[in-house]
N, CA, C and O of each residue as an XYZ file, in Angstrom:
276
protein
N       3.032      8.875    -10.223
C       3.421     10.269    -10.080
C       4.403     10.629    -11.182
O       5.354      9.881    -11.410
N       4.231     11.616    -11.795
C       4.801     11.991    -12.892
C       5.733     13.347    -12.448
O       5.231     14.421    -12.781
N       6.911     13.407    -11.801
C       7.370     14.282    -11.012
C       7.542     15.795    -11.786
O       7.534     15.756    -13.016
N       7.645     16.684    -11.345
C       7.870     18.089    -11.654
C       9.125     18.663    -10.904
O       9.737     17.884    -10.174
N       9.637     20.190    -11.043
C      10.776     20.670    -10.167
C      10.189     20.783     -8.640
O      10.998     20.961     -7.728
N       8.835     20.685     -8.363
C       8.565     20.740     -6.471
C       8.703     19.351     -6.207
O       9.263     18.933     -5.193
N       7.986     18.288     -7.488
C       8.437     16.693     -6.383
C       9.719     16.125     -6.615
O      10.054     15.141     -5.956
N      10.618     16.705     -7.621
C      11.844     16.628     -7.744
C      12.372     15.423     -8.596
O      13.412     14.778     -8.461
N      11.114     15.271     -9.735
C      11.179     14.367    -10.738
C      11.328     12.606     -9.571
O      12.086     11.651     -9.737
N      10.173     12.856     -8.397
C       9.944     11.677     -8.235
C       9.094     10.700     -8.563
O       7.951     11.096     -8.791
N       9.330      9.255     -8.685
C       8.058      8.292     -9.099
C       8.260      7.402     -8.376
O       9.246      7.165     -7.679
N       6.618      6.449     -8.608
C       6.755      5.640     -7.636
C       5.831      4.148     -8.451
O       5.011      4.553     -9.275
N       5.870      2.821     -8.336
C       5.169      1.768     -8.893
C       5.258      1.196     -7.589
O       6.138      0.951     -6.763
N       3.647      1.038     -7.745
C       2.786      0.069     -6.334
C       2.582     -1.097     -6.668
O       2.719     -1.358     -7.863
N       2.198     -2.158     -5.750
C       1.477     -3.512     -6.430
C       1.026     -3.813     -5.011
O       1.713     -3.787     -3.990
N      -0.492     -4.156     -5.170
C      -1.340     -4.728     -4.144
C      -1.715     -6.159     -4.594
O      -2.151     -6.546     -5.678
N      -1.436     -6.813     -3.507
C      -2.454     -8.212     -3.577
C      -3.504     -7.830     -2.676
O      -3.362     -6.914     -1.865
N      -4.838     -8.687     -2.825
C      -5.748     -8.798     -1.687
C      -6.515     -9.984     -1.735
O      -7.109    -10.167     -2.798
N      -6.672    -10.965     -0.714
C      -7.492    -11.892     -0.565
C      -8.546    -11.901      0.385
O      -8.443    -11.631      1.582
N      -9.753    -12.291     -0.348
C     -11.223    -12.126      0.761
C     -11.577    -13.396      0.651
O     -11.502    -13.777     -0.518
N     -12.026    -14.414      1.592
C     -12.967    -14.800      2.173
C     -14.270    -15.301      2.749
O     -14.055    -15.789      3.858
N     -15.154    -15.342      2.510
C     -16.547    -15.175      2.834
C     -17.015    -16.216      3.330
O     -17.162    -17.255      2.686
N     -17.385    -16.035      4.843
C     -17.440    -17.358      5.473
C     -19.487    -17.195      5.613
O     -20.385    -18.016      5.427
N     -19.487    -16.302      5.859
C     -21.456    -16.273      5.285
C     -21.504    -15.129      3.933
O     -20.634    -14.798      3.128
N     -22.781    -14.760      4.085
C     -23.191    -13.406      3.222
C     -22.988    -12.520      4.219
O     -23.639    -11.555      3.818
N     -22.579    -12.250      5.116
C     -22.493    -10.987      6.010
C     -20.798    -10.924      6.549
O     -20.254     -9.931      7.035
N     -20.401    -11.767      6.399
C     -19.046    -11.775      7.092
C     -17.987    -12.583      5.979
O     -18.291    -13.455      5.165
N     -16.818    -12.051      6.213
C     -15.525    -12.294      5.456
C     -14.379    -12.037      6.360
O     -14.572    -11.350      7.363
N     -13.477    -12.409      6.163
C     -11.890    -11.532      6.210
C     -10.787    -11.772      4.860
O     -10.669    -12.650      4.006
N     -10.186    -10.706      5.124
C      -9.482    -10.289      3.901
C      -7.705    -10.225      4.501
O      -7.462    -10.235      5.707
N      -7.113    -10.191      3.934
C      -5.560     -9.992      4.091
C      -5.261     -9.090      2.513
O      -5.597     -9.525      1.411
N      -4.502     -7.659      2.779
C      -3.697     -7.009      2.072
C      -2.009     -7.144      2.295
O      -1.367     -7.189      3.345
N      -1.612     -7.184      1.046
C       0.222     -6.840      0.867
C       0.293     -6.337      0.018
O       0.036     -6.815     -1.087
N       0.752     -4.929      0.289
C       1.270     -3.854     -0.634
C       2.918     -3.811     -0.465
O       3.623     -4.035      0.519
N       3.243     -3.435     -1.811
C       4.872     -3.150     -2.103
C       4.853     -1.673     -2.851
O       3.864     -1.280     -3.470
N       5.842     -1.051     -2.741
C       5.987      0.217     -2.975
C       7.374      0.277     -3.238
O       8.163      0.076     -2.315
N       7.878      0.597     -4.694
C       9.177      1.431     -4.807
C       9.425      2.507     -5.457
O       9.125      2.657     -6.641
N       9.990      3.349     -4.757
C      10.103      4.507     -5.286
C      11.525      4.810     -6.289
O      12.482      4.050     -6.144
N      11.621      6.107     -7.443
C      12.431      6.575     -7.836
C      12.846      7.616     -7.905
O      12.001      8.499     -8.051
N      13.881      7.915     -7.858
C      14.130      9.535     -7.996
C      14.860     10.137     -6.607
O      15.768      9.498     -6.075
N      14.479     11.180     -6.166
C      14.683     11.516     -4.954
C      14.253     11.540     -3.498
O      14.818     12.000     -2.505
N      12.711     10.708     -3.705
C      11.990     10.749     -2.516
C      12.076      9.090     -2.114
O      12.623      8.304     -2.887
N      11.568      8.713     -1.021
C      11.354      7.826     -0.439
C      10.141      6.977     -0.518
O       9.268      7.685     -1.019
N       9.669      5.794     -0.261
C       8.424      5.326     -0.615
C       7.868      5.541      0.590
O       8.510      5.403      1.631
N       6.318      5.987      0.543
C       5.405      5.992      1.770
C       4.048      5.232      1.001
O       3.514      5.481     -0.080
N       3.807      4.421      1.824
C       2.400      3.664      1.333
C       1.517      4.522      2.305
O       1.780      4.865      3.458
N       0.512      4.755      1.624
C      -0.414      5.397      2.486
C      -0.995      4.813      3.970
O      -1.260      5.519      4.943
N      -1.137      3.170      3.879
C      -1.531      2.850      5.570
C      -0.296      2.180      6.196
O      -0.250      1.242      6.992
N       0.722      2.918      5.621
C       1.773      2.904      6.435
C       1.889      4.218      7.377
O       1.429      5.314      7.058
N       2.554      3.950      8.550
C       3.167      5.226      9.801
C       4.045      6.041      9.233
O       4.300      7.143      9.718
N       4.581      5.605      8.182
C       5.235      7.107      7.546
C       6.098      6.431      6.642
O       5.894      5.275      6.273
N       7.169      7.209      6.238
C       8.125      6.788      4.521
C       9.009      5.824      5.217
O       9.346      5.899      6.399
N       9.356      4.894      4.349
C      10.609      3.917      4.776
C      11.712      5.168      4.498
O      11.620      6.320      4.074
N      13.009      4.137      5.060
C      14.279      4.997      5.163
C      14.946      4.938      3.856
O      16.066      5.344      3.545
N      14.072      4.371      3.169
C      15.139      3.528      1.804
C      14.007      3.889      0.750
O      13.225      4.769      1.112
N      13.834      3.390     -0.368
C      12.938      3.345     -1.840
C      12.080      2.527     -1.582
O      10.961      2.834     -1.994
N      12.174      1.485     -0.994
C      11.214      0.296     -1.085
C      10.792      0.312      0.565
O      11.430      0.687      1.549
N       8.825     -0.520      0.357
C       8.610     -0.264      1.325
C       7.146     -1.336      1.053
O       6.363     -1.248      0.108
N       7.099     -2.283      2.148
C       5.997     -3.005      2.462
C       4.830     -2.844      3.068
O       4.724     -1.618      3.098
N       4.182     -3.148      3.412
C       3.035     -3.100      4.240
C       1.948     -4.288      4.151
O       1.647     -4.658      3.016
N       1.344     -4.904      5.234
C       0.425     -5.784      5.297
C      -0.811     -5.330      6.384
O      -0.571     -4.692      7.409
N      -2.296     -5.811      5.941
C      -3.293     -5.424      6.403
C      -3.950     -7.309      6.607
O      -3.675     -8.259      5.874
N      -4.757     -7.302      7.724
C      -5.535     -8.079      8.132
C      -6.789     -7.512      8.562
O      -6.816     -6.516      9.285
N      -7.701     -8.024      8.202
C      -8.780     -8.109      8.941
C     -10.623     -8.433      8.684
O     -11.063     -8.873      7.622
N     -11.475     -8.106      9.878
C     -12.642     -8.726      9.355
C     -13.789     -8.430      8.861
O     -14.178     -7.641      9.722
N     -14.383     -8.470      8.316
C     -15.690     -7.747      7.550
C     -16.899     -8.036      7.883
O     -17.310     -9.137      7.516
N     -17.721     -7.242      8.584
C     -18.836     -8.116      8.839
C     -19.919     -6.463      8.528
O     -19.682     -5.313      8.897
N     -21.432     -7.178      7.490
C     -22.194     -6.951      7.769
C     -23.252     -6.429      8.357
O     -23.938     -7.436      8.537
N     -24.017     -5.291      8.897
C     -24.977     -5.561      9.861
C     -26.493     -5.050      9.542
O     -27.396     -5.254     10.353
């Protein structure tokens, strides 16, 4: 985000890991960890997060399974 006077010259740098799995051709599971910090005046919100941390920085982890049909 390249901020302006409405986002109030805020920015933000993400970093995702993700690991998959594949226990056949139809099925996997995966695990996500996202990090998020923000600058400026706003707060970090990762998108499959419940809403903005209270602070700049902000985690989040995803599990789950993939299947095929």
């Amino acid at each position: 985000m390249r901020g302006n006077d409405t986002l109030d010259r805020q920015s933000a740098m993400q970093g995702t890991l993700t690991l998959l799995y594949s226990f056949s051709k139809r099925t996997s599971v995966y695990a996500d960890l996202v990090y998020q910090k923000a600058s400026g005046a706003g707060k970090a919100w990762i998108s499959l997060a419940p809403g903005p941390s209270s602070g700049a920085t902000q985690v989040a982890a995803n599990i789950g399974v993939l299947h095929a049909f």
